[in-house]
C-alpha positions in Angstrom: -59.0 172.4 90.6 -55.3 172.7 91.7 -54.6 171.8 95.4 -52.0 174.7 96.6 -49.1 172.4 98.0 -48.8 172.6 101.7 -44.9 173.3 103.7 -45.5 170.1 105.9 -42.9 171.9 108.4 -44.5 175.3 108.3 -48.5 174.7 107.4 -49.8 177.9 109.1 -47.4 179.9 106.8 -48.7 178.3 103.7 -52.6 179.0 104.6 -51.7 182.8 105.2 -49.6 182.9 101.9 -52.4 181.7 99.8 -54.0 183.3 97.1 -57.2 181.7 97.1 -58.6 179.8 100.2 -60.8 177.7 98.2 -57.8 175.7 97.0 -56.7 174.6 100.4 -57.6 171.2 101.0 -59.7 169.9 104.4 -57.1 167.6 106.0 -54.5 170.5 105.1 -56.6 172.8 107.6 -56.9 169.9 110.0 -52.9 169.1 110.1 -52.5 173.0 109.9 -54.7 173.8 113.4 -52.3 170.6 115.0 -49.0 172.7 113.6 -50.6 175.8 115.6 -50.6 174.3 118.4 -47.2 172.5 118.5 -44.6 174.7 116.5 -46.4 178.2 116.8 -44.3 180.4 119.4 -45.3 183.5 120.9 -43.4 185.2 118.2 -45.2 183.3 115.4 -49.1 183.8 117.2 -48.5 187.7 117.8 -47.8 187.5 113.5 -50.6 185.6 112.6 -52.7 187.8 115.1 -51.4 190.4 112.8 -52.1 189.4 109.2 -55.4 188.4 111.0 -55.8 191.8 111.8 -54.6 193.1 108.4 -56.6 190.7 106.1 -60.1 191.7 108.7 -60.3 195.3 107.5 -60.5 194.5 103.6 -62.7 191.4 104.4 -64.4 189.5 106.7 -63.6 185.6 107.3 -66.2 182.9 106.9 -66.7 180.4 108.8 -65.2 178.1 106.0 -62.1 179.7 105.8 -59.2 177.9 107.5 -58.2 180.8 109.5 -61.2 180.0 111.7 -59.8 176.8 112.7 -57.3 178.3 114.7 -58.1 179.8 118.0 -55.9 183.3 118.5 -54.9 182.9 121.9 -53.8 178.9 121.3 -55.2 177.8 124.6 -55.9 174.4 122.9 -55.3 172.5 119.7 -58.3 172.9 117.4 -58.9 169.7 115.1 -61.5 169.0 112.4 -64.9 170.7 113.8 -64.2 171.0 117.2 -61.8 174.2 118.3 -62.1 173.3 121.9 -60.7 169.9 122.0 -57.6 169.3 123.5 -54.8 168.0 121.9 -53.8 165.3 124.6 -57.5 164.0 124.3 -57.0 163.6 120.2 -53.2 162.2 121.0 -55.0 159.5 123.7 -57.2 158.1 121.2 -54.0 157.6 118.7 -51.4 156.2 121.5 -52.7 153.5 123.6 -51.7 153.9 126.8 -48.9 151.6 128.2 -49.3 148.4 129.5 -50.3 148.0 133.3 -47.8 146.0 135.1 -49.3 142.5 136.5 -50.8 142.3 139.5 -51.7 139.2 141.8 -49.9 136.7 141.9 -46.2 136.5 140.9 -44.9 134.5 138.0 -43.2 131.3 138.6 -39.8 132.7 137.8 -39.5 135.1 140.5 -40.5 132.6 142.8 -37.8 130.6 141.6 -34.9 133.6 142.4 -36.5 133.7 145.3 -36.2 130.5 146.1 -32.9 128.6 144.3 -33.0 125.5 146.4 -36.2 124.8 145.1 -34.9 125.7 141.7 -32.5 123.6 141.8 -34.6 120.9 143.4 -36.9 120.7 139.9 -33.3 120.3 138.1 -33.2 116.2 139.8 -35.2 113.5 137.9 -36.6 111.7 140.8 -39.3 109.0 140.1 -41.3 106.3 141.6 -39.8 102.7 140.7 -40.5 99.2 141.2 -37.9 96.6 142.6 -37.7 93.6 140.2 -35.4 91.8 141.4 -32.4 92.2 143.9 -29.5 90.5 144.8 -26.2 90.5 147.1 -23.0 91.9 145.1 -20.9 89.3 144.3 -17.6 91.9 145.2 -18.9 94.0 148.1 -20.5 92.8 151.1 -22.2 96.1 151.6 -24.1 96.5 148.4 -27.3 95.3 147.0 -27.9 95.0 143.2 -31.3 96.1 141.9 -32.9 95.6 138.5 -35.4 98.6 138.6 -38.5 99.4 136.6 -38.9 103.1 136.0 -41.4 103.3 133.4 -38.2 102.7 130.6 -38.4 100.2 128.1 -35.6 98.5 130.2 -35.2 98.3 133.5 -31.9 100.1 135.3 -29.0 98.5 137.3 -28.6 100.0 140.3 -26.0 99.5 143.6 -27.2 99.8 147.3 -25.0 100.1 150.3 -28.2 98.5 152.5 -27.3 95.1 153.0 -26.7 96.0 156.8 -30.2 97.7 157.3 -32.9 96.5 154.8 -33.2 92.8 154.7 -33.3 91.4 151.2 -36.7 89.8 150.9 -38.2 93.7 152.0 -36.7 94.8 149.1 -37.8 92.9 146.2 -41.0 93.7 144.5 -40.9 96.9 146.3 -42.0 100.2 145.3 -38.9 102.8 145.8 -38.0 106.3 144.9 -34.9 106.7 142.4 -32.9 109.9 141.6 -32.4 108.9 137.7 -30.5 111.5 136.9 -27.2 111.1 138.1 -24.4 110.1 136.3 -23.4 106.4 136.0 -20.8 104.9 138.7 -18.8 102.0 138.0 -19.3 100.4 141.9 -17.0 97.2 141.8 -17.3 95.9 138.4 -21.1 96.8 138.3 -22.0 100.4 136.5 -25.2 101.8 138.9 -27.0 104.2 136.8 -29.3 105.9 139.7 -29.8 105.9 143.5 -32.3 104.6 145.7 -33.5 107.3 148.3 -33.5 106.7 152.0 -34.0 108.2 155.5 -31.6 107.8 158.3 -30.7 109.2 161.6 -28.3 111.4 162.7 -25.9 108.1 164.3 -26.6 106.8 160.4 -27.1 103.5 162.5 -30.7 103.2 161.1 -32.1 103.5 157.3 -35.2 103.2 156.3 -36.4 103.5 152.2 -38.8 105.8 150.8 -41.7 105.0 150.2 -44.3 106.0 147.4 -47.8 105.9 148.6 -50.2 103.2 147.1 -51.3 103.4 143.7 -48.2 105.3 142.5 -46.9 104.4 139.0 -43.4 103.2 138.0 -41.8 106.1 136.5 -43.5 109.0 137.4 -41.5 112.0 138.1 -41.9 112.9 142.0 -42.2 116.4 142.5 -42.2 119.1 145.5 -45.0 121.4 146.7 -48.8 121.4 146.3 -51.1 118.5 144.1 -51.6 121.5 141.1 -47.9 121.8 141.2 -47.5 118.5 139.2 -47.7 120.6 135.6 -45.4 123.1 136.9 -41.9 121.2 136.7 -39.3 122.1 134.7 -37.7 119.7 132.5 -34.8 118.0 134.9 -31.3 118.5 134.1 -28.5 116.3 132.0 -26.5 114.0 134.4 -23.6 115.6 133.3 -25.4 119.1 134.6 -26.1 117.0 137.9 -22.8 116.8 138.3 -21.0 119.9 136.7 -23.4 122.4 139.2 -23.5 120.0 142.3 -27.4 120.2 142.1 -27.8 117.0 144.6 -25.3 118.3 147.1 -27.0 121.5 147.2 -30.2 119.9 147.8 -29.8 117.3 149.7 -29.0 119.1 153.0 -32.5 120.6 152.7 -34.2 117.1 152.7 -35.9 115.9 155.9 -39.1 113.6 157.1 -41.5 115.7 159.4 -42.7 114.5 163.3 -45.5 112.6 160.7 -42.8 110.7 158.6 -43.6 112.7 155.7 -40.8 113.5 153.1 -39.8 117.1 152.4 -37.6 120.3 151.0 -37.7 122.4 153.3 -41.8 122.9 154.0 -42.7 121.5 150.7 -44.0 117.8 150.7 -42.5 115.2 148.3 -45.2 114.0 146.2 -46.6 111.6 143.1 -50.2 112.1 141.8 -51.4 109.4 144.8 -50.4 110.8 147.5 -47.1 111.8 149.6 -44.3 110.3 150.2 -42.8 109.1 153.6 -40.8 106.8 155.2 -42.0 103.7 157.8 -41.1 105.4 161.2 -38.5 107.8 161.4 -39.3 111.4 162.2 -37.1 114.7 161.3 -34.6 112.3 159.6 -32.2 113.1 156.7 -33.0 112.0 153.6 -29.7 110.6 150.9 
């Protein structure tokens, strides 16, 4: 049996035009009642009301032909069986709705443009080390020289200026908290690759080291904020980044010990997976 072709643009025109119903396919009807309902205008339904009209006297429609798939006064879409379903109820089971925003809690990288000194805090590569040995510079009277274990297979060379407030034998074999990621500085003949962190008054007249609480490893990186925080860090930034951004002098005006010797940034305690850090006994100090 031939299929009588259907005008995809005009499919209500096609049903009227043909000859012989019974060669007028079942998903031509369906797509036809959908073109009803979308491209018919008020011109179009009061000419289909008419060859309705016209075609009625010489013969009454069955309920099989396709004419009874489209209701006259186009109140709804009618598809398949059903000539009272709507067509935003077919169109909702074929487009899924959109997404839903999400709610809760905000993601980690609006909290970081809300907060960019915390931002750029994550950026330094601070980390617990260990003190191996320490000796007076042999060109500056000021400076110590450390050999410092930061969980690297070899230790780092790093310059001091504490000879005039932490006495030598405190300092070796002592656990200390390094900013690694700075760049190298050539201090006298010696080239420091890192910095040891400190607390001091206002005056500067007294300096005391961090101090990483007991059990803490060499080279673990020291973080800021809650215990759960730990897998949240972002990877920490080139030395040459450190530098080229000012990273450390942005951040280091925002570092302080609390009334219970406790480092911070800002509200947010410094911190390795034993505990917090602090200092021996000053309070609301600057940290460098």
């Amino acid at each position: 049996m031939r299929i009588q072709p259907l005008n995809p643009r005009k499919p209500y025109l096609t049903l009227l035009r043909s000859p012989d119903w019974s060669k007028i396919s079942f998903p031509h009807m369906a797509l036809a009642s959908i073109h009803a309902r979308l491209l018919l205008s008020s011109t179009s339904a009061s000419f289909l009301r008419s060859r309705v009209s016209s075609s009625s006297s010489s013969s009454s429609l069955s309920l099989t032909s396709p004419l009874a798939f489209f209701p006259l006064r186009f109140p709804r879409a009618s598809f398949c069986c059903s000539v009272s379903d709507d067509l935003s109820a077919t169109t909702a089971t074929t487009v899924p709705p959109a997404a839903a925003p999400p709610q809760g809690k905000e993601t980690e990288e609006e909290e970081k443009e809300k907060d960019p000194v915390r931002e750029a805090a994550e950026a330094l590569d601070i980390r617990v080390g260990k003190v191996l040995k320490a000796w007076r510079h042999p060109e500056a009277d000021s400076l110590y020289v450390e050999e410092v274990d930061l969980g690297e297979p070899e230790p780092r060379t790093i310059c001091s200026g504490l000879v005039n407030y932490v006495p030598l034998e405190l300092l070796q074999d002592s656990k200390v908290v390094v900013l690694a990621n700075l760049k190298p500085r050539n201090m006298r003949g010696i080239k420091s690759n890192g910095m040891l962190m400190a607390a001091s008054d206002e005056a500067h007249e007294n300096v005391e080291l961090l101090v990483p609480p007991e059990g803490s490893v060499p080279g673990e990186r020291i973080w800021f904020g809650s215990e759960d925080e730990k897998h949240k860090q972002s990877d920490a930034a080139t030395p040459n980044h450190v530098q080229k951004k000012k990273i450390w002098e942005s951040v280091q005006p925002h570092l302080k010990t609390t009334e219970a010797c406790v480092a911070v940034l800002g509200s947010l305690p410094m911190r390795t997976s034993a505990g917090e850090v602090t200092c021996q006994s000053l309070k609301n100090a600057r940290i460098s």
